[in-house]
C-alpha positions in Angstrom: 0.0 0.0 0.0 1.0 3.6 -0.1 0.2 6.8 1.6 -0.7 10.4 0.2 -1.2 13.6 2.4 -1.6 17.3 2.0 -1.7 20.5 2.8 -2.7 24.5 1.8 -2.6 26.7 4.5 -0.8 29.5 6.7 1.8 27.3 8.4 5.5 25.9 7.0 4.3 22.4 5.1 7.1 20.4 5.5 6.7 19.1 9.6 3.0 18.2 8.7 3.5 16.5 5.6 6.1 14.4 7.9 4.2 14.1 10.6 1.3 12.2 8.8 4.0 10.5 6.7 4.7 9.1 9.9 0.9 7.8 10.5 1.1 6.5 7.5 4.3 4.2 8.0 2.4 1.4 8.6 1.0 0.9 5.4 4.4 -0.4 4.1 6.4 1.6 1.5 9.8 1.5 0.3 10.5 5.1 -0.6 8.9 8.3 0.3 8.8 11.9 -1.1 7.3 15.7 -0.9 6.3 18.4 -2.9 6.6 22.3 -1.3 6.0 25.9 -3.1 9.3 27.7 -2.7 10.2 30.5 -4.1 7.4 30.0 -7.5 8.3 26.3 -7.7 7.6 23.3 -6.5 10.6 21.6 -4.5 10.6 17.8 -4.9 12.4 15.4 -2.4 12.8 11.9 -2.5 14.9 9.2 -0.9 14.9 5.4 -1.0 14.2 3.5 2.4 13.2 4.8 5.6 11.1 8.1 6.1 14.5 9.3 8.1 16.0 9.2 5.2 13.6 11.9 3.9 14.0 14.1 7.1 17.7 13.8 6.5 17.4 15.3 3.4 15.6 17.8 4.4 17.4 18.3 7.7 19.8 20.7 6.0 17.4 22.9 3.5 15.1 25.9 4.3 11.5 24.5 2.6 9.0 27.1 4.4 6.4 26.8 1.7 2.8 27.1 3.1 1.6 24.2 0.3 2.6 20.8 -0.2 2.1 17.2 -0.8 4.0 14.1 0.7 3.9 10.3 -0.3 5.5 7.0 1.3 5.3 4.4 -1.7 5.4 0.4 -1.7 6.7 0.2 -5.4 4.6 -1.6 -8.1 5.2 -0.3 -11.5 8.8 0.5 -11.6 11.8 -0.8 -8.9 12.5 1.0 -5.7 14.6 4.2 -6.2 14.8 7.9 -6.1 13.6 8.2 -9.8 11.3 6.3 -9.4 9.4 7.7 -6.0 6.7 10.0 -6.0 5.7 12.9 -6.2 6.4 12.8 -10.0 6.6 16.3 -12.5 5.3 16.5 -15.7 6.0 20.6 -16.4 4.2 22.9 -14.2 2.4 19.5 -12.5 3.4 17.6 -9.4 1.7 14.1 -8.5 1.6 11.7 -5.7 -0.5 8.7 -6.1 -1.9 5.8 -4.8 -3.2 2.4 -6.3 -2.8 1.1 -10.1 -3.5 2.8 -13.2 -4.8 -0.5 -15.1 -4.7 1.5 -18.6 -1.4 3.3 -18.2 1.0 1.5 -21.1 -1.5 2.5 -23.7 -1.9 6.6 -22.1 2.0 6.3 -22.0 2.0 5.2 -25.6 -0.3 7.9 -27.0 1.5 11.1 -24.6 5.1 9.9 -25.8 3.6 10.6 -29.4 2.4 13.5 -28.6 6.3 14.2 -27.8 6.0 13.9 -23.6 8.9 12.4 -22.3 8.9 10.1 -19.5 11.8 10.1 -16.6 10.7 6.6 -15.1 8.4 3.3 -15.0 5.8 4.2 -12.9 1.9 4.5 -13.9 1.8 7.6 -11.4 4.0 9.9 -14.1 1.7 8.9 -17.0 -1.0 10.5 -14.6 1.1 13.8 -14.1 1.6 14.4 -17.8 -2.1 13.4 -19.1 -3.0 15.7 -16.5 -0.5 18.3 -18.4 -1.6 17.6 -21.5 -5.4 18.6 -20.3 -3.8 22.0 -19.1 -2.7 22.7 -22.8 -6.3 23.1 -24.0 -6.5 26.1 -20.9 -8.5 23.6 -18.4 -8.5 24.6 -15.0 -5.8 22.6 -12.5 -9.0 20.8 -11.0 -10.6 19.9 -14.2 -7.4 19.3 -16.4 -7.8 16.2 -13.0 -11.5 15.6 -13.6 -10.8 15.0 -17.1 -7.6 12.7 -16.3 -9.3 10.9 -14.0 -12.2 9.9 -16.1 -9.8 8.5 -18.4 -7.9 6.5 -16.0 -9.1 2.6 -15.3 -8.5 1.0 -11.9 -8.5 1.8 -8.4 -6.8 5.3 -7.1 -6.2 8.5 -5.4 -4.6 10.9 -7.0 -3.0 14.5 -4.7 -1.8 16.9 -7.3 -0.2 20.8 -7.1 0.8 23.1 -9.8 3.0 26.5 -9.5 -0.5 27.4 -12.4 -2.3 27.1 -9.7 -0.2 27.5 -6.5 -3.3 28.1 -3.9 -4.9 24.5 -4.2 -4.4 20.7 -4.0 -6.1 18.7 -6.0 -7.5 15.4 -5.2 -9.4 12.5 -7.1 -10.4 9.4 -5.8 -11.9 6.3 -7.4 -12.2 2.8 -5.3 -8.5 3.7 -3.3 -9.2 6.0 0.2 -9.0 9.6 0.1 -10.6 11.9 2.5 -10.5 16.3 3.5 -9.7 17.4 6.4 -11.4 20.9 7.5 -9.1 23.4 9.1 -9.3 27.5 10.2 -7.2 29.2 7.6 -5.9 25.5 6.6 -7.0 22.5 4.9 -5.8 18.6 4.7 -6.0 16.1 2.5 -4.9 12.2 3.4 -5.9 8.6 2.2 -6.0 8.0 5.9 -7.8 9.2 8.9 -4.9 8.2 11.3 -2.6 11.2 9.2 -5.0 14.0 10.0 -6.5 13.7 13.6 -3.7 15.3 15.2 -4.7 18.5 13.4 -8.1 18.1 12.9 -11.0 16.5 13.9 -13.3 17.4 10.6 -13.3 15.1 8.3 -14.8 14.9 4.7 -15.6 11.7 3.0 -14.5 11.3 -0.7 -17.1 9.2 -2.6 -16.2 7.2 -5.6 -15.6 9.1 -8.6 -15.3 12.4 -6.7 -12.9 15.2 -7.2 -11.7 17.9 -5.3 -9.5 21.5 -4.9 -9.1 22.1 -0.7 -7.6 25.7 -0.5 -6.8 28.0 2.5 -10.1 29.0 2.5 -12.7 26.1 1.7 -12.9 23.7 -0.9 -14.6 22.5 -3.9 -15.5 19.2 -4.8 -16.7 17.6 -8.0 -18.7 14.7 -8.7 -18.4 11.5 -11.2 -20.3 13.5 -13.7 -18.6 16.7 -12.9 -21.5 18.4 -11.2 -20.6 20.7 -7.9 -21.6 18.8 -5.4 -21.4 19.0 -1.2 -20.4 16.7 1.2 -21.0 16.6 4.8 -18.3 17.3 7.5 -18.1 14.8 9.9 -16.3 14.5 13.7 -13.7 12.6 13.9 -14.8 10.9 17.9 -12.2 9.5 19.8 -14.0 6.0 19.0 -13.0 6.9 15.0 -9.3 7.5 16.1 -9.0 4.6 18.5 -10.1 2.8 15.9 -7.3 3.9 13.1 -4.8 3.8 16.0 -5.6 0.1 16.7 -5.4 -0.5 12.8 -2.2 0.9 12.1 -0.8 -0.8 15.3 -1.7 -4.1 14.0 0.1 -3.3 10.3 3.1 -2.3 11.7 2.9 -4.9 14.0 2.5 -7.7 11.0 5.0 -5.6 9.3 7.4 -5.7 11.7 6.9 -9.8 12.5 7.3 -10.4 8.4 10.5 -8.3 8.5 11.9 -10.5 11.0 13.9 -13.6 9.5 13.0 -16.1 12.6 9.7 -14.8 12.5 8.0 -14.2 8.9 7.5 -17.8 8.4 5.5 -18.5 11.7 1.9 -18.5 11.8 1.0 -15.2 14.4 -2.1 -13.7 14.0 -2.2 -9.8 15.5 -5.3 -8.4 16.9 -5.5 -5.0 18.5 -7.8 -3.1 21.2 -7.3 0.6 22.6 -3.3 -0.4 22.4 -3.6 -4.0 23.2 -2.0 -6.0 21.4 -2.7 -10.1 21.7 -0.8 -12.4 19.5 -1.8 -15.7 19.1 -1.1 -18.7 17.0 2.7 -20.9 17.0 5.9 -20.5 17.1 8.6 -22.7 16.8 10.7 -22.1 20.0 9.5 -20.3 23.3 12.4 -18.3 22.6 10.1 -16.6 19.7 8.0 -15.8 22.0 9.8 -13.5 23.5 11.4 -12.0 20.6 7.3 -11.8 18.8 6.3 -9.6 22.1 9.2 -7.6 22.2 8.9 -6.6 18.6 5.2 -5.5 19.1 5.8 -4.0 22.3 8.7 -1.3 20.7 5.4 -0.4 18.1 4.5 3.4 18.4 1.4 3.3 20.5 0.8 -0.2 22.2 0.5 -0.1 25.8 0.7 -3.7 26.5 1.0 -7.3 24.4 -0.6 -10.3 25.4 0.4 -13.6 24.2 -1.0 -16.7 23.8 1.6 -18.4 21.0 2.1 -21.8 21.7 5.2 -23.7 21.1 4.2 -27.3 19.5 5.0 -30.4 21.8 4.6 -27.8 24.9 2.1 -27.7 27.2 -0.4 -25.1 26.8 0.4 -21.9 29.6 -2.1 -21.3 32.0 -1.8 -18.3 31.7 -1.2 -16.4 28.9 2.2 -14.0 29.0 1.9 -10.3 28.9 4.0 -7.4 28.8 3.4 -3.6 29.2 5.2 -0.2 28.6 6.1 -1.4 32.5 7.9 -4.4 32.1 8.7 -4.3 28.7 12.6 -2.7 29.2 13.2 -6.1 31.9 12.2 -8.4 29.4 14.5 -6.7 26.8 17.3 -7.5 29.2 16.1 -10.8 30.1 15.9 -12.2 26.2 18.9 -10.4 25.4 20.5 -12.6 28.2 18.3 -15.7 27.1 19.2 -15.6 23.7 22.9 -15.6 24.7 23.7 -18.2 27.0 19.8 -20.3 27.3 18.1 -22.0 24.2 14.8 -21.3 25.6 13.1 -18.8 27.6 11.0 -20.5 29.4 12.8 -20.0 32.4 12.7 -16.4 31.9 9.1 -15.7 31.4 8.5 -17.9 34.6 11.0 -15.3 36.5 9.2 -12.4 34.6 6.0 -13.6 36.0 7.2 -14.0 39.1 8.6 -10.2 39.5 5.6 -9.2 38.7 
């Protein structure tokens, strides 16, 4: 999966494009990227990996643009690399994207006679410059996208700026998530509820075939058919943002098991409520047991992991183990220790339990 967020507003872009970046880690991605105004132009940055590659980079530059869009991508047209992460420029057009354009080798074909160039494999730059090529015949940024996306087959969301246009973000979404968020002064754009909730709490639905413009001062949203069209703002309640929180937990929490070579084979199941996380299924060792909880319990957001993995030929616990932001930094010590000089840490559960 990938992310998308955006922003139009009064404040610098850059921290809150990262910060939902962040939210949106879980998702998986393998490079990430931003767009800012500076100066008349839009800045892009990109790095391969880890989003602290992207705050490295932009550690040492001055970006205080007001506008922006950000992207983490999990590649799928195209390797992993810096060409090859969004957001993508075609001319006066930026675009980060989510999903698979199912059409794009024959769009591709059609722009590169038409004399676009192309600077990598993806199906999100055929996008940027069929959005171009709708700005040629003096279509507004927002319906140069309506047009675009009409065009476009499979399931996306699509965040686009433009130094044409350099008040406004414009968002399309078919099938793939893509919601508003409602500011004063501000507005937010995100395929995720989890990247906006720490700046606001008003949240507009995107329906299927909708697209929009959010600017500082409102926004503007189009329907499948291209007709103006309202839709209502709804509060985000803390049951809403529990609720995204508790999803994202158990992503990263799968992510983190797969990414593990002792681990990505074993059959774990994650389930997660208000922070808890309970794993459940077999490992091969109790040793992985151990290792399973710790790796959950160092996830952004979990306040205690509850285990009931069983180790085949064993006999089933009476109790099922848990840890806690408490006890968490012992057990570290303790399986560090285990995994040393013990093949099994069996023993140090029981002494775990027993300090508690």
């Amino acid at each position: 999966m990938c992310g998308i967020i955006g922003y139009v507003g009064k404040d610098a872009a850059v921290p809150i494009l990262i910060e939902g970046l962040k939210k949106l880690e879980y998702r998986g991605y393998d490079s990430s990227g931003v767009a800012v105004l500076q100066g008349g132009k839009f800045e892009v940055r990109r790095a391969v990996g880890k989003l602290q590659n992207l705050e490295t980079l932009l550690r040492g530059e001055s970006l205080t643009g007001a506008i922006g869009v950000g992207h983490v991508r999990w590649a799928t047209h195209g390797r992993p690399s810096e060409e090859n992460a969004h957001p993508h420029r075609a001319g006066s057009v930026v675009v980060v994207h989510n999903g698979i354009i199912e059409n794009h080798e024959a769009i591709r074909a059609r722009l590169m006679d038409q004399k676009f160039s192309f600077a990598s494999d993806t199906d999100t730059e055929v996008i940027a410059h069929l959005i171009a090529a709708y700005r040629r015949s003096n279509s507004d940024l927002l319906t140069a996208t309506w047009k675009a996306a009409a065009e476009l087959q499979g399931a996306f969301a699509i965040a686009v700026v433009s130094t044409d246009d350099p008040d406004a973000v414009v968002l399309a979404r078919k099938g793939a998530p893509l919601l508003l968020g409602l500011g004063e002064g501000e507005n937010f754009a995100a395929s995720d509820v989890s990247a906006l909730v720490q700046v606001t709490r008003r949240i507009v639905y995107l329906e299927h075939g909708d697209c929009a413009e959010i600017r500082p001062d409102g926004v503007r949203i189009l329907d499948a058919s291209g007709e103006v069209v309202r839709r209502a703002a709804r509060e985000a309640g803390d049951a809403a943002v529990d609720a995204a929180t508790d999803t994202r937990i158990t992503a990263e929490v799968k992510r983190k098991l797969l990414a593990d070579p002792n681990l990505s084979s074993l059959d774990i199941s994650v389930n997660t409520t208000d922070g808890r996380v309970t794993l459940s299924g077999k490992v091969a060792s109790a040793d992985l047991v151990g290792r399973a909880m710790l790796l959950a319990m160092e996830t952004d957001g979990v306040r205690e992991v509850v285990s009931t993995l069983q180790v085949p030929g064993a006999a089933a616990p009476a109790n099922s183990e848990r840890i806690s932001t408490q006890s968490s930094s012992m057990l570290q010590a303790q399986y560090s220790f285990a995994t040393r000089f013990i093949p099994s840490l069996s023993g140090v559960m029981s002494a775990m339990s027993a300090a508690r």
